[in-house]
C-alpha positions, -999 to 999 in steps of 0.1 A, spaced: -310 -584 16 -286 -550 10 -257 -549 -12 -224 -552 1 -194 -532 -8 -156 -543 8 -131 -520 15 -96 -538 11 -63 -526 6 -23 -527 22 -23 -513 62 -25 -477 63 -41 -464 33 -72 -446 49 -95 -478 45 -114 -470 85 -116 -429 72 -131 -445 38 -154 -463 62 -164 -433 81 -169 -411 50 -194 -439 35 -216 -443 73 -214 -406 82 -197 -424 113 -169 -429 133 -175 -464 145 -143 -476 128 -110 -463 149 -85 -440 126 -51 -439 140 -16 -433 121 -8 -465 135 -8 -494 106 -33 -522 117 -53 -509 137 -86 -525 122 -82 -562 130 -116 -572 127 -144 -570 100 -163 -537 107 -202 -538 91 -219 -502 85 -247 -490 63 -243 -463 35 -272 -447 14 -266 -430 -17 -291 -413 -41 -320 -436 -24 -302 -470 -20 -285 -482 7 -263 -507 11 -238 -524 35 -199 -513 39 -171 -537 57 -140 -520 65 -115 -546 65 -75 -552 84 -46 -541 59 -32 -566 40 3 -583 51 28 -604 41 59 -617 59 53 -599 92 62 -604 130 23 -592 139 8 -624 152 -23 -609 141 -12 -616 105 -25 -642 93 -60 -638 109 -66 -604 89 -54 -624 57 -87 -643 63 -109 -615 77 -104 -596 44 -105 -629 21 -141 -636 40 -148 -597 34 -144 -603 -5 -164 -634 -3 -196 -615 11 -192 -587 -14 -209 -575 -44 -184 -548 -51 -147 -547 -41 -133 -511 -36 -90 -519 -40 -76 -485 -20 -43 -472 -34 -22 -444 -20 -14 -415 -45 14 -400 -24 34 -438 -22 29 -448 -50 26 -486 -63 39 -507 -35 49 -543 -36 23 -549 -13 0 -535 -35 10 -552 -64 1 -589 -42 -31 -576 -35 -39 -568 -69 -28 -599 -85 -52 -620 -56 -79 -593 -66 -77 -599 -101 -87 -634 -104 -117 -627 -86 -154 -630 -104 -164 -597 -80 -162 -565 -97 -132 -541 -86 -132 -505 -87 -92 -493 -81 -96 -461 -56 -69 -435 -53 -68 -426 -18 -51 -391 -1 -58 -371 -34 -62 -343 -22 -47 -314 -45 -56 -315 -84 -18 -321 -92 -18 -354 -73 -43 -364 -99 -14 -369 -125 3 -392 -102 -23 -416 -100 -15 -429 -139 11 -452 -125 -20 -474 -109 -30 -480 -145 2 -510 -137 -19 -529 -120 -41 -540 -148 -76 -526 -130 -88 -501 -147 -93 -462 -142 -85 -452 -110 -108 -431 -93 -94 -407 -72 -107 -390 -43 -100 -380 -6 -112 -395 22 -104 -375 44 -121 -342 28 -146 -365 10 -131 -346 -26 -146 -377 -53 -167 -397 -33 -198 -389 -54 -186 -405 -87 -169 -429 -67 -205 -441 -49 -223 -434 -86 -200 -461 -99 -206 -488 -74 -244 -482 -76 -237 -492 -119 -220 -523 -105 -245 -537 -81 -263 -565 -93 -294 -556 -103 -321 -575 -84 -313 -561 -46 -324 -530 -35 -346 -530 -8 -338 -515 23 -327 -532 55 -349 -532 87 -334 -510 115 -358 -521 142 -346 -546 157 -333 -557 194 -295 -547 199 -278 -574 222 -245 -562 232 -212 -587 246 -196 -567 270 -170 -575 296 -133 -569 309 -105 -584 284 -102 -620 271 -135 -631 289 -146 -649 257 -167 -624 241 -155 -627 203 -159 -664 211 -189 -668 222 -203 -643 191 -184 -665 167 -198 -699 187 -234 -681 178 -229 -669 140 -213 -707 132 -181 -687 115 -148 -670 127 -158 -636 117 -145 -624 150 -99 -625 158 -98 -647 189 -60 -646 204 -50 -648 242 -38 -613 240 -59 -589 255 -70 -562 239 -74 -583 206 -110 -569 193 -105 -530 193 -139 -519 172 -177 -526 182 -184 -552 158 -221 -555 147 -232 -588 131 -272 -594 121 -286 -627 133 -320 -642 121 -314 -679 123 -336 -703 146 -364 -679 149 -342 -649 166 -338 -616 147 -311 -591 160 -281 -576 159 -252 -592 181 -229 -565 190 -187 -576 202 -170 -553 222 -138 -545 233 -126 -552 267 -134 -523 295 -104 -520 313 -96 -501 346 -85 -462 333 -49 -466 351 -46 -499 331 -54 -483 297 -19 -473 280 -26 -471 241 -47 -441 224 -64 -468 207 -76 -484 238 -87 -456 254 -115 -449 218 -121 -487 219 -129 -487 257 -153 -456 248 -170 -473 216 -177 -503 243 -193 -478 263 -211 -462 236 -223 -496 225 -236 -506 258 -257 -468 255 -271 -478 223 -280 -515 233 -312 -529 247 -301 -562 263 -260 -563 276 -245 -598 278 -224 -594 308 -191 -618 305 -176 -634 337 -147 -652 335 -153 -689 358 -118 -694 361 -110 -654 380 -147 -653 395 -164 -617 400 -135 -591 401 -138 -551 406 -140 -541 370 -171 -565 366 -186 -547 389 -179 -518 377 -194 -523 340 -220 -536 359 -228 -505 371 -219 -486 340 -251 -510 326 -273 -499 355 -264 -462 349 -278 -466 314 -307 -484 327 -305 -516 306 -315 -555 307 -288 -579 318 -281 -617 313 -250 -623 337 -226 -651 316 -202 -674 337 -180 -681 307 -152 -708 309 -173 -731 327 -155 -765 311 -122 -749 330 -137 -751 364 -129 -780 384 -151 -803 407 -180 -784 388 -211 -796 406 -245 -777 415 -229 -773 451 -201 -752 434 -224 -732 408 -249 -720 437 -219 -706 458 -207 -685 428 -243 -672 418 -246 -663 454 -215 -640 450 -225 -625 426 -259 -614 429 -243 -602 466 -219 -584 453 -239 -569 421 -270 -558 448 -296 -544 452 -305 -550 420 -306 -589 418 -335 -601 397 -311 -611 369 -307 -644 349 -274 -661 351 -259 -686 328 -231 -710 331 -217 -718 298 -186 -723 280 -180 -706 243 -153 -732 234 -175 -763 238 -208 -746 230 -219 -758 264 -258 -737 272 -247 -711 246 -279 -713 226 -294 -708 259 -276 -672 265 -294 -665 231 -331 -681 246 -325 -661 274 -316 -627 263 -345 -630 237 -364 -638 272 -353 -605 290 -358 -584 257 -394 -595 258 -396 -589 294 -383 -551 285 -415 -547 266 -444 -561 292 -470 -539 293 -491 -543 324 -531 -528 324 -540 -500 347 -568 -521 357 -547 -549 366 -522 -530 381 -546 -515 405 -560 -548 412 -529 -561 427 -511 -533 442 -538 -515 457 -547 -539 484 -512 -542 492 -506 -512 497 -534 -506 518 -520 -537 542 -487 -524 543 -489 -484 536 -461 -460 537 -447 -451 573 -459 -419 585 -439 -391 584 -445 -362 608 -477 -372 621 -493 -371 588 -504 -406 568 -496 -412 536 -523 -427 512 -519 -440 477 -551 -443 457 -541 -446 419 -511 -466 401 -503 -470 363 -475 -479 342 -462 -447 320 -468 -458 281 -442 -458 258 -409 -458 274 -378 -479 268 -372 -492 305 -406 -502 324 -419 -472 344 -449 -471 371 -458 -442 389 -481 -444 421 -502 -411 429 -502 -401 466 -514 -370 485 -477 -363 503 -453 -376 478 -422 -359 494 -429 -381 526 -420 -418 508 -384 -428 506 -363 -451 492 -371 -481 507 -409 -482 504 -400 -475 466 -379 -510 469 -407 -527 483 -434 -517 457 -408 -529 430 -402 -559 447 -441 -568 443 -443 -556 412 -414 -583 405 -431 -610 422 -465 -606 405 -447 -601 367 -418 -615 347 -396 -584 347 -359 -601 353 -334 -592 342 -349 -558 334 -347 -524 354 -377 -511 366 -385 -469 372 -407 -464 407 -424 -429 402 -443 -414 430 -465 -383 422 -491 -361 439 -522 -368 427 
């Protein structure tokens, strides 16, 4: 298991540019706005040969309207709980701030070791200023810029000297991705916090609550992958905030970079436009699908009558593509959820199938011979020779024929179609290929 360093710190210090420096990324969203990182944000940082684990945590407040408030009070006291280090980020050009003086008084009873990090340093002269941190009885402050990266080096050497001493063996990075994806307030935190057993993830009414793609590890129960929260996709003349508009593309981006995508439906509003159109965002990028009806415990008069009528719907209004898995459940009662988890693991594994040329050819041949492609312009089409193409993320086939410009569309539907009915691909796009032989 990886060390973990915790960023922590009053609202708008440069905590999320911190974050970015440490990945190399810009998973977590900068913005002059104070509190915009709500949730706990997970990214890996190597340094000299080790790497270890960064959380980027919500700013710490006190005696604010922000009904967020008290749920980034316990995101960044869970944060210091998982860490091994604790970097404590000050601003040089404020000053000590009462804020920071609360912070520093809950930081200094704790057993983890702090390092006190003088943030926005970014001329030699600013260095001066940083003396009056030496206040808040934690040491030398060490400062740098996050912004220009000025420091970071002896900053990183530092927390390296701090790290216990027995952990330093590298993560494993391949592993299945399963991303939660879906239009605002569909459950998605919930059902990720219903999986991990904790509240890692804010869960409010409002939506728009989760802003960041939020990566958590699971390997409990015999699974092993990342779970990945995202924020709600909304409609583009619906987005109004800046910060929407970067969380509605990190969604996007996650759903690029997943393998399997957790669709959430809400059972209360049923299928609606925007579903559809993630839907077909997920198609676009060629990835599996389990299709989750969340909010089930809501619905009333739920009977198998009432579940079979909204499948219907939605596999009709989500085709052609309608070899999918869908699951009823509710993330507030638990109800099927470790099923979603069964099943996506199911679809994953379906993703991966590899079929035997020999096989293949067994099957399909014959078939095709019974039911060939129509003739186009007098001429007859004849396939001799299928295979599936090795080592490719989405399952491909390609079928040699001697007029491959002569079969269209829906003969390329029908061969997937028996393809499907002979092996477990659901949930999982498939790739028809026809070639001249």
């Amino acid at each position: 298991m990886s060390n973990i360093v915790a960023i922590v710190g009053r609202p708008n210090v440069g905590k999320s540019t911190l974050f970015n420096r440490l990945t190399q990324t810009r998973h977590a969203i900068v913005s002059d706005e104070a509190g915009t990182t709500r949730d706990r944000q997970y990214g890996k940082c190597e340094w000299t040969g080790h790497e270890f684990s960064v959380i980027d945590t919500g700013g710490w407040v006190v005696n604010s309207d922000d009904i967020f408030e008290e749920e980034i009070r316990k995101q960044v006291a869970l944060a210091t709980d998982e860490a091994d280090v604790i970097l404590f980020l000050v601003d040089v050009e404020n000053g000590v701030t009462d804020l920071d003086e609360q912070v520093a008084d809950i930081l200094r009873r704790s057993p983890k070791p702090v390092l006190l990090v003088a943030n926005k340093t970014d001329h030699n002269d600013q260095i001066y200023q940083s003396a009056e941190f030496y206040s808040l009885g934690l040491g030398d402050p060490f400062c740098i810029s996050a912004m220009t990266g000025s420091g970071t080096g002896d900053l990183l050497d530092e927390v390296l000297k701090r790290f216990p001493k027995e952990n330093r063996e590298m993560p494993e990075e391949n592993i299945p991705r399963f991303a939660v994806v879906g239009r605002p307030n569909t459950g998605k935190s919930s059902l990720v916090n219903a999986f991990i057993g904790e509240d890692r993830h804010i869960v409010t009414d409002i939506a728009g609550t989760t802003r960041d793609s939020i990566y958590t590890r699971y390997d409990k129960f015999g699974f092993d992958f990342y779970l990945v929260d995202t924020a709600g996709i909304r409609r583009k003349n619906k987005v109004t905030e800046d910060l929407e508009f970067y969380s509605v593309m990190r969604s996007i981006r996650s759903i690029e970079n997943s393998d399997v995508c957790i669709l959430m439906i809400d059972a209360t509003r049923g299928i609606e436009a925007q579903d559809l159109n993630i839907f077909q965002i997920i198609q676009r990028n060629q990835k599996s699908l389990v299709v989750v009806v969340n909010k089930w415990d809501l619905v009333p008069d739920k009977d198998t009558k009432v579940m079979k009528t909204m499948e219907d719907a939605i596999r009709t209004r989500m085709a052609p593509f309608t070899d999918f898995p869908i699951i009823f459940a509710s993330a507030l009662t638990k109800q099927r959820i470790f099923r979603v988890l069964e099943t996506a693991k199911d679809v994953f594994e379906n993703r991966c199938r590899r079929v035997s040329t020999a096989r293949l050819n067994e099957e399909m041949l014959p078939l095709i011979e019974a039911y060939p492609p129509p003739s186009m312009k007098g001429k007859y089409i004849k396939i001799k020779y299928c295979m599936q193409i090795p080592d490719v993320r989405v399952p491909s086939f390609v079928f040699y024929a001697n007029l491959p410009q002569y079969v269209k569309e829906p003969y390329r539907r029908f061969l997937e179609n028996k393809i499907r009915e002979r092996w477990d691909f659901q949930g999982c796009p498939i790739n028809v290929f026809i070639r001249q032989k």
